[in-house]
N, C-alpha and C positions, 0 to 999 in steps of 0.2 A: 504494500500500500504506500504510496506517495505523500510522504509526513511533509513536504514543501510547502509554504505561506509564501503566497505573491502580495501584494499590494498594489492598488488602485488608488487614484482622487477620492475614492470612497469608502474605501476598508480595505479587511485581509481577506483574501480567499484562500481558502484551505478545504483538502479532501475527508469526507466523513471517515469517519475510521473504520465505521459497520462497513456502508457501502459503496462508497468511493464517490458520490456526488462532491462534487465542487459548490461551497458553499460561502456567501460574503458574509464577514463581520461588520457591520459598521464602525468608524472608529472611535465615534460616540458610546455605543452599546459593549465593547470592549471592557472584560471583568464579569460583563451579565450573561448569566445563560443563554442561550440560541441553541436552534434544535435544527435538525439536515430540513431542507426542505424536501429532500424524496422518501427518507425513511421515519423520522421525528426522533431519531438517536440523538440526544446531548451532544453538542460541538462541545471540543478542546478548545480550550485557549490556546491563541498563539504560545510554542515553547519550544522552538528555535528563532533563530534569528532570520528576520523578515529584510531581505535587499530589496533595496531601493531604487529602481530603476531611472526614475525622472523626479524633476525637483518638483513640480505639483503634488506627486504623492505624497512627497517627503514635508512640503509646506501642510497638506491637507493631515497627517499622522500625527507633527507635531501638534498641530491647531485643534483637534476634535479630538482626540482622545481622549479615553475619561483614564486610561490608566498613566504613569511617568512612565517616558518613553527614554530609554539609556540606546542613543546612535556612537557604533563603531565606526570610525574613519581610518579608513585602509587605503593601500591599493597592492596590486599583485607584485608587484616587483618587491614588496618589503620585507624584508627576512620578518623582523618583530613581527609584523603584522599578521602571519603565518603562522606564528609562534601563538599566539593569544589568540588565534581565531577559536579554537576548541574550548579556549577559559570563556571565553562570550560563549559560546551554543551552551556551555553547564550555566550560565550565571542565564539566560533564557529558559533554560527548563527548569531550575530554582524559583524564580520568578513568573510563570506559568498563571495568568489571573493578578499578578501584583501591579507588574509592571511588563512594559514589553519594548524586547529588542529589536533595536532597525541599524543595518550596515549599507554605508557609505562609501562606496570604490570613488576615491578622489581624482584617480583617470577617467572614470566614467561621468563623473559628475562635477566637473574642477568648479564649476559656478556657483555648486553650494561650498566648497572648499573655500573658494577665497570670500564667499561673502561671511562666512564663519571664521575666519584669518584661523583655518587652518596651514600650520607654517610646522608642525610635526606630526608624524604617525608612526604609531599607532594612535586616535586620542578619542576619547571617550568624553560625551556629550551630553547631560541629565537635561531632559526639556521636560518642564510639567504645567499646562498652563497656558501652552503656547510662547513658554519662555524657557531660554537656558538658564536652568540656576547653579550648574557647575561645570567644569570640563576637569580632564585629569591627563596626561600627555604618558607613551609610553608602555611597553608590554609588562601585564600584570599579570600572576596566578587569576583563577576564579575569587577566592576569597580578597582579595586586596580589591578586587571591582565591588564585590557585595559590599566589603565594607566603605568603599565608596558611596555607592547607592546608599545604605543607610545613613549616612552622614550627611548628604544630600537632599536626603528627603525630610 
């Protein structure tokens, strides 16, 4: 079964895990139960990290959420980046319904890079709010991000 979250201008989409329907989250309704529209199984919360294709989604994620949205800023050529990608997918399934993760390829996306003066990566991004209320520069275990997020929030 395909455990992948995409995102849209309008939520996450993700596969039911009974029967494989593709299903939207809103980003609003994010934390609240939702149920498949083909089978009426309980949707998962997002709990991996959700990439971010274009900056609308990314503008629309941060802004309607109802959960704190923690974005990684990567890109593929970064050793660290590589390194810490596996501590963000544990620190997303940790956070499963609290908060949810969104990654940011800075080669794919340099527009929201430089409008965030990201000038290091790996770096890490708390928006809650429709605001960043912290960044943290740098490859971390999972736990050093947790304890970030809690300090942050």
């Amino acid at each position: 079964m395909n455990n992948a979250v995409e995102s849209d201008e309008q939520g996450v989409v993700l596969a039911c895990l009974e029967c494989g329907q593709r299903n939207r989250l809103k980003y609003e309704r994010l934390g609240q139960t939702g149920r498949c529209g083909k089978c009426h199984t309980e949707l998962r919360q997002p709990d991996v990290p959700v990439d971010m294709h274009n900056e609308k989604a990314f503008d629309a994620l941060v802004a309607k959420s109802a959960l704190p949205v923690l974005v990684d800023f990567w890109a593929p050529w970064c050793g660290p980046c590589k390194i810490v990608a596996p501590e963000v997918a544990k620190v997303a399934t940790e956070g499963a319904g609290r908060w949810i993760v969104g990654k940011i390829n800075t080669e794919e996306l340099h527009g929201l890079a430089q409008r965030f003066r990201v000038t290091a990566i790996p770096m890490m991004a708390l928006f809650k709010g429709g605001r960043e209320r912290a960044r943290q520069t740098g490859a971390m275990p999972a736990q050093a991000i947790l304890q970030f997020l809690q300090q942050a929030l």
